[in-house]
N, CA, C and O atoms as a printed pandas DataFrame, in Angstrom:
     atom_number atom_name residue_name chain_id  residue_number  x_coord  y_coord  z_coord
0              1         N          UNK        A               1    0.847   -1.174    0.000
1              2        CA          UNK        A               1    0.000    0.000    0.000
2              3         C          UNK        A               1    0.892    1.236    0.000
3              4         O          UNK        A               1    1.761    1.454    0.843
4              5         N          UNK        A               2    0.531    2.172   -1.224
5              6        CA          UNK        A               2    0.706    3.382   -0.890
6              7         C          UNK        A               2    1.008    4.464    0.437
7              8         O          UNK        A               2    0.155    4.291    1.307
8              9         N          UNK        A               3    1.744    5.246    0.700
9             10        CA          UNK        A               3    1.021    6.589    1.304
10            11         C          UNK        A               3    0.099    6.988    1.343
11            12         O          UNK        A               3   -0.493    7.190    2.404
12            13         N          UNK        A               4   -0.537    7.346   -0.221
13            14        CA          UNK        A               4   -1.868    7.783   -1.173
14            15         C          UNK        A               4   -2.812    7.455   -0.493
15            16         O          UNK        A               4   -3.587    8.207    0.097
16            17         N          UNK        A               5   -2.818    5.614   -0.547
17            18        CA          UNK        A               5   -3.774    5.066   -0.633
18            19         C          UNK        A               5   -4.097    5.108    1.013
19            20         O          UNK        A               5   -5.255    5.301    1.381
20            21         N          UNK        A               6   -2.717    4.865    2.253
21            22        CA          UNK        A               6   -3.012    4.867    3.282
22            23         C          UNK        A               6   -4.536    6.275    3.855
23            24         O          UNK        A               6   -5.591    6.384    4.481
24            25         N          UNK        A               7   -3.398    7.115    2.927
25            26        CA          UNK        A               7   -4.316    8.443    3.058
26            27         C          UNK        A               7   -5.772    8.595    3.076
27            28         O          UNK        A               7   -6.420    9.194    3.934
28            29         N          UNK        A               8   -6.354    7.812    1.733
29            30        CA          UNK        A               8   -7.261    7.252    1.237
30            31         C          UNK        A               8   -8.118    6.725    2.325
31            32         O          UNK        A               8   -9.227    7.248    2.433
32            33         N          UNK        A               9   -7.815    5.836    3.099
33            34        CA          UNK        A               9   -8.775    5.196    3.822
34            35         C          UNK        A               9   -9.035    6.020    5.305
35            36         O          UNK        A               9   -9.457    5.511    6.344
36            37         N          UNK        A              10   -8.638    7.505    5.068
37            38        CA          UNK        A              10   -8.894    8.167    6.563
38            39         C          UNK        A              10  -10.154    8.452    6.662
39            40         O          UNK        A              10  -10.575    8.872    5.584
40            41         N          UNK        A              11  -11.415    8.388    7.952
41            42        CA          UNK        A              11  -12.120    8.361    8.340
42            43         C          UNK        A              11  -12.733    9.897    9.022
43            44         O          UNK        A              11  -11.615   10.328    9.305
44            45         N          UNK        A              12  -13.207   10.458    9.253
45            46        CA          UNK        A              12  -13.599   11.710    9.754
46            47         C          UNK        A              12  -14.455   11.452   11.002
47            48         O          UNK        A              12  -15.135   10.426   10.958
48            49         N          UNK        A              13  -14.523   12.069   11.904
49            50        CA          UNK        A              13  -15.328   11.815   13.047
50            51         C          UNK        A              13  -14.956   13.318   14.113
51            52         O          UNK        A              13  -13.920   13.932   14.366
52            53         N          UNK        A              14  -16.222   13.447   14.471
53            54        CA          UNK        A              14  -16.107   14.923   15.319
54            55         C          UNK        A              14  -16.776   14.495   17.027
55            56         O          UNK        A              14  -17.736   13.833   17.422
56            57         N          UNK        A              15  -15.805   15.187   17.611
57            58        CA          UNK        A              15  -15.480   14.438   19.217
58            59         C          UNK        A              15  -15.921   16.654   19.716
59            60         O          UNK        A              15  -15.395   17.630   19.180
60            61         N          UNK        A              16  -16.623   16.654   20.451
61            62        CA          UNK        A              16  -16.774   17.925   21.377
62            63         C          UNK        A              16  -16.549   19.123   20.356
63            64         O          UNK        A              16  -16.142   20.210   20.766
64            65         N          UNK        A              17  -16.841   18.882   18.944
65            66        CA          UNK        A              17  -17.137   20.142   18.065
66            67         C          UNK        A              17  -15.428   20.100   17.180
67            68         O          UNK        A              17  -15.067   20.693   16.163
68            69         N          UNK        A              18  -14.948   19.487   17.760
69            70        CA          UNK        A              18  -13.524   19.508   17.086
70            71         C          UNK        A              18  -13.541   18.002   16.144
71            72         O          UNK        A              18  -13.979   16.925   16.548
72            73         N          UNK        A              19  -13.055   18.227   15.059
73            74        CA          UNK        A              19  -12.840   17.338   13.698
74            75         C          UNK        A              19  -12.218   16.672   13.119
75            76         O          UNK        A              19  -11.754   17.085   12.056
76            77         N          UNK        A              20  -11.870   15.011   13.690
77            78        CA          UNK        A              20  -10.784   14.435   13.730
78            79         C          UNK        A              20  -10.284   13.021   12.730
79            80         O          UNK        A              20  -11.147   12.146   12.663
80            81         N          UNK        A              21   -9.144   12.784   12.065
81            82        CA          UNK        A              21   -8.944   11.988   11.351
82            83         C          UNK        A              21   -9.024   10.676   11.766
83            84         O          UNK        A              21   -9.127   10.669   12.993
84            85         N          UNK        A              22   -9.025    9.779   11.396
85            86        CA          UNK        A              22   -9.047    8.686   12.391
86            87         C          UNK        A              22   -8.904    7.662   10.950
87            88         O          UNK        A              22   -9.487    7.576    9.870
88            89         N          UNK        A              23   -7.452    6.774   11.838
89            90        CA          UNK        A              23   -6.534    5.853   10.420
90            91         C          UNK        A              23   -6.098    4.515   11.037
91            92         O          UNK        A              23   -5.086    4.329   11.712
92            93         N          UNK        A              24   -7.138    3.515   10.652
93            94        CA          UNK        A              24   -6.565    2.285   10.729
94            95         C          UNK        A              24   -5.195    2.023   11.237
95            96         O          UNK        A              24   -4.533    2.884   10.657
96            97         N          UNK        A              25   -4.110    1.107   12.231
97            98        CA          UNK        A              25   -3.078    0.826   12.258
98            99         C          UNK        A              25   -2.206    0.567   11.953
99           100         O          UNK        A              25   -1.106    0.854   12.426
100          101         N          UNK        A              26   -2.616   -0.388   10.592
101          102        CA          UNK        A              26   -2.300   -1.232    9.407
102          103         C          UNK        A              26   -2.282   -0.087    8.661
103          104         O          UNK        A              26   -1.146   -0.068    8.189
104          105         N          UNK        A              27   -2.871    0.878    8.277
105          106        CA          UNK        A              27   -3.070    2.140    7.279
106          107         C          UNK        A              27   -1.895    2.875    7.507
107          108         O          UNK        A              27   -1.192    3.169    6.540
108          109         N          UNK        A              28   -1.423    3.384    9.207
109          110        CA          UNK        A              28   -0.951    4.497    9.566
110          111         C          UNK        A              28    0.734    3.753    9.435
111          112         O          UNK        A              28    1.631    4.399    8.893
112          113         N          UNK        A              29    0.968    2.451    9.962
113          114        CA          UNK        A              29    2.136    2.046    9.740
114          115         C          UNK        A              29    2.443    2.134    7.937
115          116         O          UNK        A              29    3.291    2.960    7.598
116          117         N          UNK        A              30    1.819    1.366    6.910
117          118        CA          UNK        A              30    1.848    1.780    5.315
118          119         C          UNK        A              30    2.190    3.492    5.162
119          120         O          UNK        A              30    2.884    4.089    4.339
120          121         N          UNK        A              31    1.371    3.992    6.350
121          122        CA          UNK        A              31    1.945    5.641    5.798
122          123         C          UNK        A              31    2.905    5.706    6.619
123          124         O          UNK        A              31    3.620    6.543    6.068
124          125         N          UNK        A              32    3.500    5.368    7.688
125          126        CA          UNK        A              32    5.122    5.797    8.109
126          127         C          UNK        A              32    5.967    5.343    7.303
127          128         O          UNK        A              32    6.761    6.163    6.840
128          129         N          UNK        A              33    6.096    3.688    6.805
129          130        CA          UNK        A              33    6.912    3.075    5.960
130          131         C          UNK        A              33    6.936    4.024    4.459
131          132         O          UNK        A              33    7.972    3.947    3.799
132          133         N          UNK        A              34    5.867    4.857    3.964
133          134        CA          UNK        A              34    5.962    5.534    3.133
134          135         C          UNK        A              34    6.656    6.141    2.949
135          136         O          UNK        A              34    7.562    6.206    2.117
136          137         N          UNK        A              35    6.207    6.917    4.018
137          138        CA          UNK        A              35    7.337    8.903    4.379
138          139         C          UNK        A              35    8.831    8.199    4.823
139          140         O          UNK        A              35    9.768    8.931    4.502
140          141         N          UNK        A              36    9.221    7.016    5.450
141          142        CA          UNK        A              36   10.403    6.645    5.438
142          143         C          UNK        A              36   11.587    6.194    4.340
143          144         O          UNK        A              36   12.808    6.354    4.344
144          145         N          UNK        A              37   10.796    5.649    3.534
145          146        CA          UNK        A              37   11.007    5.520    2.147
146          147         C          UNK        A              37   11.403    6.777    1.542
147          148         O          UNK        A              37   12.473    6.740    0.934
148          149         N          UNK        A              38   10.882    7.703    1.566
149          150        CA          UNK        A              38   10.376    8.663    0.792
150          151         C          UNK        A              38   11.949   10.053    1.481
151          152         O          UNK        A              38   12.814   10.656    0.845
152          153         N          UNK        A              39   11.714   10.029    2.520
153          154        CA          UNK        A              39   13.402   10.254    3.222
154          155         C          UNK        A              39   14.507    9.687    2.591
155          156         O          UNK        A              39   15.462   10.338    2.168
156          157         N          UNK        A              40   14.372    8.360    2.518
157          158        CA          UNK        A              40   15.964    7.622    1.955
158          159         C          UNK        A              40   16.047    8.296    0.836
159          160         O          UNK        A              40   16.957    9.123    0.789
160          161         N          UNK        A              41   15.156    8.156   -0.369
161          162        CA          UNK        A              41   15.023    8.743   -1.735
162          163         C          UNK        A              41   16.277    9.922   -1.682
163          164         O          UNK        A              41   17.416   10.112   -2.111
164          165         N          UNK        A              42   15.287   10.528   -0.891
165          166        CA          UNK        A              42   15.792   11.945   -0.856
166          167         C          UNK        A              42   17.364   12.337   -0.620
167          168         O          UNK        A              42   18.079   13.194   -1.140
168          169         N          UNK        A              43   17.621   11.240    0.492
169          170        CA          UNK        A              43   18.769   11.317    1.260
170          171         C          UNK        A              43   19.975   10.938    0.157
171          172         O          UNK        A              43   21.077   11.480    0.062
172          173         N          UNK        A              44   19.437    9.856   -0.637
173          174        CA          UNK        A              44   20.037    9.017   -1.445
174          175         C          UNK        A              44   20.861    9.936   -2.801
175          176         O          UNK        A              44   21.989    9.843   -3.287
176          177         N          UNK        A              45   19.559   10.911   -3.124
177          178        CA          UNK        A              45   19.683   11.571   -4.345
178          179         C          UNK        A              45   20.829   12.615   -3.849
179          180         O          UNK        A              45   21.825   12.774   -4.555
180          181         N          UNK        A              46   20.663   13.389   -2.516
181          182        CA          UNK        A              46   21.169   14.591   -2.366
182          183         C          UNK        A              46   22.711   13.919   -2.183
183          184         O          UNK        A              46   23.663   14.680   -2.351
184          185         N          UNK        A              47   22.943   12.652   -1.877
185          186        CA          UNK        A              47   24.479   12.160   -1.561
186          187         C          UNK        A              47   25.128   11.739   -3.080
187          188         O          UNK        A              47   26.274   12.048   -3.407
188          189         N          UNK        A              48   24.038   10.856   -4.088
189          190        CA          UNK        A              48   24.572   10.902   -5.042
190          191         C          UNK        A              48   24.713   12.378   -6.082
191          192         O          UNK        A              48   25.461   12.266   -7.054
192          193         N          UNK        A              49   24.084   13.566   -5.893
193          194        CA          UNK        A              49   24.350   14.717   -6.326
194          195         C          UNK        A              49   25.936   15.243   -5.632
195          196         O          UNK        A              49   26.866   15.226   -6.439
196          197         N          UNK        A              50   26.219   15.639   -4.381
197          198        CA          UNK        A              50   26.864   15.925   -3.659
198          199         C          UNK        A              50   28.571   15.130   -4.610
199          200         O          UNK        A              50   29.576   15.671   -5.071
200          201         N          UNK        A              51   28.189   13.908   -4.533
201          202        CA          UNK        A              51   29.070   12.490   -5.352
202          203         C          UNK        A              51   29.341   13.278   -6.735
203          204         O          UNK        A              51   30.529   13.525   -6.945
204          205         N          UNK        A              52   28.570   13.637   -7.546
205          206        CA          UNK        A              52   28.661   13.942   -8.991
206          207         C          UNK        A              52   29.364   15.403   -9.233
207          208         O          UNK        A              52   29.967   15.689  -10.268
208          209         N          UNK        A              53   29.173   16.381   -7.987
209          210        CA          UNK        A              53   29.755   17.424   -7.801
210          211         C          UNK        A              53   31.015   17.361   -7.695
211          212         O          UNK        A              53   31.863   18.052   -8.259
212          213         N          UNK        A              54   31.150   16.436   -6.890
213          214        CA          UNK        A              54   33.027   16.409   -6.347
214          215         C          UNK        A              54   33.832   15.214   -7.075
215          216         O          UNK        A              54   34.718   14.481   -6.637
216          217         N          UNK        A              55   32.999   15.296   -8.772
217          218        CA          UNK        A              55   33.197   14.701   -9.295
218          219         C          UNK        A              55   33.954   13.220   -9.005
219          220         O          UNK        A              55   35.124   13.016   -9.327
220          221         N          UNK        A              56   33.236   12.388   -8.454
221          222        CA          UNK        A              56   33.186   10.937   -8.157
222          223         C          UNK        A              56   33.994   10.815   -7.037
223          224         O          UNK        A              56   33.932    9.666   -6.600
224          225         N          UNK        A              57   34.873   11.679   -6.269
225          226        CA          UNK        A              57   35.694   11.832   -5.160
226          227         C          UNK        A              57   34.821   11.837   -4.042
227          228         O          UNK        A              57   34.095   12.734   -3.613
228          229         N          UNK        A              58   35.087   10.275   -3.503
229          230        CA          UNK        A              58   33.859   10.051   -2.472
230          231         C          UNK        A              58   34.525   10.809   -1.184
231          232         O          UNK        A              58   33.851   11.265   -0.260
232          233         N          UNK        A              59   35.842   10.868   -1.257
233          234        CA          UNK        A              59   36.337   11.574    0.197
234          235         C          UNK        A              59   36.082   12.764    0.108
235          236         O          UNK        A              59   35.938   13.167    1.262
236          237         N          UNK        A              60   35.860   14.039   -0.999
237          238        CA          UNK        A              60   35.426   15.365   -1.019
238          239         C          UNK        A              60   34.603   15.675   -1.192
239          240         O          UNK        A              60   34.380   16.872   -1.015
240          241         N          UNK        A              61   33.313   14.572   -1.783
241          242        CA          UNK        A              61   31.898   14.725   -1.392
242          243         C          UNK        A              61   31.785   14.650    0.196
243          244         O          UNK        A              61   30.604   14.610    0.541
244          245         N          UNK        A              62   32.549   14.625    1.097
245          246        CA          UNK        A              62   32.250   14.126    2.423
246          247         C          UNK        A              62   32.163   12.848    3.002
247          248         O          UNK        A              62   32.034   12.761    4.223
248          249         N          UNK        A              63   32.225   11.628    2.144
249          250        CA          UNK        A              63   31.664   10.428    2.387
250          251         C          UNK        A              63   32.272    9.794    3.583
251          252         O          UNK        A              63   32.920   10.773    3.953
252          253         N          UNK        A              64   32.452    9.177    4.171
253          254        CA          UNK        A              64   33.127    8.384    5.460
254          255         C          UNK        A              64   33.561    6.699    4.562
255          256         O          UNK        A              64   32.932    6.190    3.634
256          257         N          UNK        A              65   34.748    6.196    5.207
257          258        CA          UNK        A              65   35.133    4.910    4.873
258          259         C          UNK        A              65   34.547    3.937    5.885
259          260         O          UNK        A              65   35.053    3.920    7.007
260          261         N          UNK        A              66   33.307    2.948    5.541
261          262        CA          UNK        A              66   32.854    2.203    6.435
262          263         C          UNK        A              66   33.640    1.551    7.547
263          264         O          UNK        A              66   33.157    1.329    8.657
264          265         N          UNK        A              67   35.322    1.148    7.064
265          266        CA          UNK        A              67   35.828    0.406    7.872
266          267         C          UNK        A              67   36.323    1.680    8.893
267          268         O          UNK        A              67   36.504    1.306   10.052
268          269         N          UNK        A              68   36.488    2.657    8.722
269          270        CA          UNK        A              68   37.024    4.037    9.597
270          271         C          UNK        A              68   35.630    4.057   10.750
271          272         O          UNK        A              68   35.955    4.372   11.895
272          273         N          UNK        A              69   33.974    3.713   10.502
273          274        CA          UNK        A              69   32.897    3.954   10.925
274          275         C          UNK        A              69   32.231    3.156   11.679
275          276         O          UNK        A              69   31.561    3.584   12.619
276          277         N          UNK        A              70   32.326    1.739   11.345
277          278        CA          UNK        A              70   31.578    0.806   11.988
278          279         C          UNK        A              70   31.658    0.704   13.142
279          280         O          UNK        A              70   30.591    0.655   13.753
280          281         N          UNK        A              71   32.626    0.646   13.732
281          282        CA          UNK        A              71   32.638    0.728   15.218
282          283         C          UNK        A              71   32.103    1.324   16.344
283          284         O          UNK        A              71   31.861    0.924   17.482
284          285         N          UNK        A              72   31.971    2.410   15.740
285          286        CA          UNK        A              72   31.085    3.215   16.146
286          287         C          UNK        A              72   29.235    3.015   15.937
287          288         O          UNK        A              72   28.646    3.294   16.981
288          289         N          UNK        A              73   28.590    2.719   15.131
289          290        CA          UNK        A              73   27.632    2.402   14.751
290          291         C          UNK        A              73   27.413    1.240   15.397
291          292         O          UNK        A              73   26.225    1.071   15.672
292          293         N          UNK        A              74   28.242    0.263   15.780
293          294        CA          UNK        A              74   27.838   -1.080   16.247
294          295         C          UNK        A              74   27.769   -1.039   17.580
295          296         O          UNK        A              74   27.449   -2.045   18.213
């Protein structure tokens, strides 16, 4: 499932005059996994741009050497 579609199945319901969405569990997780997705993309593009700038020089695009990193991460 979509984002879209998660979107799609939101419900409307009004509680004390105020007007509220209301999204399945199964719906709302499909829309986090979306927008998470939808981050990497982003993340992905702006590192391989960054990459194409410093013309393929992964150390002056900024990049880190995994074996310099892991240790840290783990």
């Amino acid at each position: 499932m979509t984002g879209l579609e998660a979107l799609e199945t939101v419900q409307y319901v009004t509680v004390k005059g105020k007007r509220l969405a209301v999204i399945g569990l199964d719906d709302w997780e499909a829309l986090i996994e979306w927008l998470e997705t939808f981050e990497d993309i982003k993340t992905a593009r702006e590192s391989f741009n960054a990459l194409k700038a410093a013309g393929g020089d992964r150390k002056k695009a900024g990049w880190l050497k995994w074996d310099d990193i892991k240790e840290e991460l783990g």
